[in-house]
N, C-alpha and C positions, 0 to 999 in steps of 0.2 A: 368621740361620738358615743351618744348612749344605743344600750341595744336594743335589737327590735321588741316593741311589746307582743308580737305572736311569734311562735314557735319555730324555733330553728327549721330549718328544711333538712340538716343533716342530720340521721337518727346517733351519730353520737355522741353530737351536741345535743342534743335532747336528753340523753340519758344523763350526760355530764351533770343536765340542771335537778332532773330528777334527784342524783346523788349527792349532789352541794350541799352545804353549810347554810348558816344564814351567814354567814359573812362571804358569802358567795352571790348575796339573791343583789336582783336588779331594783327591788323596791322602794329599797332608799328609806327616806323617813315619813315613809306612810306605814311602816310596818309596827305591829303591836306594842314593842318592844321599844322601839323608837324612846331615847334619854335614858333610858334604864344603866344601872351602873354594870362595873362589867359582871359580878359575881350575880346580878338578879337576871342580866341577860342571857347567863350560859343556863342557869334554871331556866328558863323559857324556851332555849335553844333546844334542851335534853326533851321538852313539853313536845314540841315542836319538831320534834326527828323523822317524822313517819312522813314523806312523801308520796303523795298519789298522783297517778298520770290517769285525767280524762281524756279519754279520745275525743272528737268534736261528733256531735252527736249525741255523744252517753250523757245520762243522768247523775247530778252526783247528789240529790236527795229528792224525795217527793214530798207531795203535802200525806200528810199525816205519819210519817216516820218518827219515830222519836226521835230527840234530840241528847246527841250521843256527843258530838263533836261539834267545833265550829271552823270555818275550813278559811284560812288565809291564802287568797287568791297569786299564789308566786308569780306566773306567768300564764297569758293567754286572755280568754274573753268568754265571757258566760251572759245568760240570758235567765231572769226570773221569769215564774209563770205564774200567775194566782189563778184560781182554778171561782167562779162566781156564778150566778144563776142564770144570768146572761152571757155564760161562755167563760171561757180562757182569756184572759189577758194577761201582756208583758209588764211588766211591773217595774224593769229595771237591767241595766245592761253592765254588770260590773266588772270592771277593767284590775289589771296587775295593781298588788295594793290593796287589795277590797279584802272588807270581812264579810264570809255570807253565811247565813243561819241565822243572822241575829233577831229573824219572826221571830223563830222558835223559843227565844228566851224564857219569856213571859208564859209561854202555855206548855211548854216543855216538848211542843210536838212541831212539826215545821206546817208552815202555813200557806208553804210554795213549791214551785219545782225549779232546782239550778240542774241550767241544759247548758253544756259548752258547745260556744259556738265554733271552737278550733283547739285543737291538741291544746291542753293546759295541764299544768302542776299546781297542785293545792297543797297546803301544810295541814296536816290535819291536829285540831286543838282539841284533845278530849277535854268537853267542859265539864269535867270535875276536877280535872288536875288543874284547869286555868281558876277553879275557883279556889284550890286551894295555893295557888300561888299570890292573889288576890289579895288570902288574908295575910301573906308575909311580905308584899312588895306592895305597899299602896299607890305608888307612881303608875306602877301596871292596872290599879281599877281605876285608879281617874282618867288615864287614857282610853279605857274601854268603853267609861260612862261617856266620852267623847265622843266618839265612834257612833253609841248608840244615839248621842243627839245629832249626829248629824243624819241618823240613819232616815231619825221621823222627821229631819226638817224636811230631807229628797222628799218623802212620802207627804208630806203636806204641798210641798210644789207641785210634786205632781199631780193633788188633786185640785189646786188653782189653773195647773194648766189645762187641765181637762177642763172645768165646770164654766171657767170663765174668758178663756183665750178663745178667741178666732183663729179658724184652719193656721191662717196664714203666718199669724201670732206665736201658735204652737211652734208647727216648723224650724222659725226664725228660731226660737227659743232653745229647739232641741240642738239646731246645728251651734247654738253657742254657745253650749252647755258640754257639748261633746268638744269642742275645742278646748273649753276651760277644761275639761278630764286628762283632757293629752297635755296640757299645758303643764300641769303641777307636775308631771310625769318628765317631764325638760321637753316636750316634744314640740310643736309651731302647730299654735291654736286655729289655722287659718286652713292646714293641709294635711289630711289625714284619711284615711281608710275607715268608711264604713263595716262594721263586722257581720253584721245582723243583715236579716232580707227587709226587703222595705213593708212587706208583711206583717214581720213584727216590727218595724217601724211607726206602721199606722195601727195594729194592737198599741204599741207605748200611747200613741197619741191621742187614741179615741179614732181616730180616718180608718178610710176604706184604704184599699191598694191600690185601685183606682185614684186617690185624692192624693194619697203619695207621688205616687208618678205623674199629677197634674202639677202636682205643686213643685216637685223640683225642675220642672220643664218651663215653668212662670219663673223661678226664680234664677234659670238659665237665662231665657228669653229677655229680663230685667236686666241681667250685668251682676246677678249677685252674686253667682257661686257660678264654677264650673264643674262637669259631672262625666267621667270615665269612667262605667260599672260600677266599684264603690269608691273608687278617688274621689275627692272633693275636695275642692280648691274655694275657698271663701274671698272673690275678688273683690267685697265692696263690705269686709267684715263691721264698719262702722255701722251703715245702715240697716245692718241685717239683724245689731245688737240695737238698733234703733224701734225697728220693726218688733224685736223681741221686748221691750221694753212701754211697747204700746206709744212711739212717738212720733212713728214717719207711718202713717195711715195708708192701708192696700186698697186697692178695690175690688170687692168680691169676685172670686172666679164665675164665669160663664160656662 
């Protein structure tokens, strides 16, 4: 059985993870490193030594900080914030596995706030030592350029799903998008723990909190999902990837 993606309840199992190796982490091959041979992985390992424990709550960068580090998400769950003239909004909710910083590349400064949403451990990569491992291990930047592309494809979904999805479309969308995140992780796409408050649920989505809690009470109501605080159980996952995909049509909420 794989282990939990949030944080042990025992503080010394926590610590354990805090003190681990990477041949310790749970990340499998979503991490940086991932095919590297063994002598360019222990240079990334030695990169890669300094482990941070966020408590849930704490900040682990703001916008306009310089960009000193980039942080491989070991364990736990985190929340971005983009900071816009119309408010705060969540940007993105990245799970064990995730690279975060990667705004800041480009402008050198970060362009968010990562807030953990539960006790988590991060690797911290000073980007200058990743840049010069970069230029001796080219397998390590083409994996990186990876990473970055999929960073702007999320960021381009996300702004089809705001601009062009219907309430209902979104939703459908998120809950299957968060099953696919647990999935790659070996976890069951269908049943999983919400991390976040539905608050920043409906910040990700563009809804009110109010539209959150309509919408999964319709989608109770329908047979689609079931909903225990943040359990979710996805009982009619076909349709709901139907819905998300714009092809089994809702009718507007009342």
């Amino acid at each position: 059985m794989n282990a939990p993606l949030h944080m042990p309840v025992d503080p010394a199992g926590f610590l354990a993870v805090v003190k681990g190796q990477c041949g310790d982490c749970n990340t499998g091959g979503m991490c940086l490193s991932t095919g590297l041979d063994s002598g360019s992985k222990a240079r990334f390992e030695r990169l890669a030594g300094q482990h941070r424990r966020i408590a849930a709550g704490d900040t682990l960068y703001r916008t306009g900080q310089p960009l000193h580090s980039l942080y491989a998400l070991r364990c736990g769950f985190f929340k971005t914030r983009r900071r816009g003239p119309a408010g705060d909004q969540i940007t993105g909710f990245p799970m064990a596995g995730q690279l975060l910083g990667l705004e800041a590349v480009g402008t050198g400064t970060h362009q968010s706030d990562a807030i953990a949403l539960e006790d988590s451990v991060v690797c911290e990569l000073p980007f200058a030592g990743l840049e010069r491992l970069f230029e001796d291990i080219p397998g390590l930047h083409r994996r990186f350029y990876r990473l970055m592309s999929c960073e702007i494809n999320r960021q381009q979904h996300l702004m089809v799903l705001l601009g062009h999805m219907r309430a209902e479309q979104r939703m459908a969308t998120f809950l299957v998008d968060t099953g696919a995140a647990y999935a790659v992780r070996g976890y069951s796409p269908v049943q999983y723990q919400l991390r976040m408050s539905r608050e920043d649920i409906g910040s990700y989505l563009g809804l009110t909190i109010e539209s959150i809690s309509r919408l999964l009470a319709r989608f109770t109501k329908l047979g689609l999902i079931r909903v225990n605080k943040r359990a979710v159980v996805l009982t009619d996952p076909q349709r709901i990837a139907a819905m998300a995909n714009g092809f089994s049509p809702c009718s507007p909420m009342v």
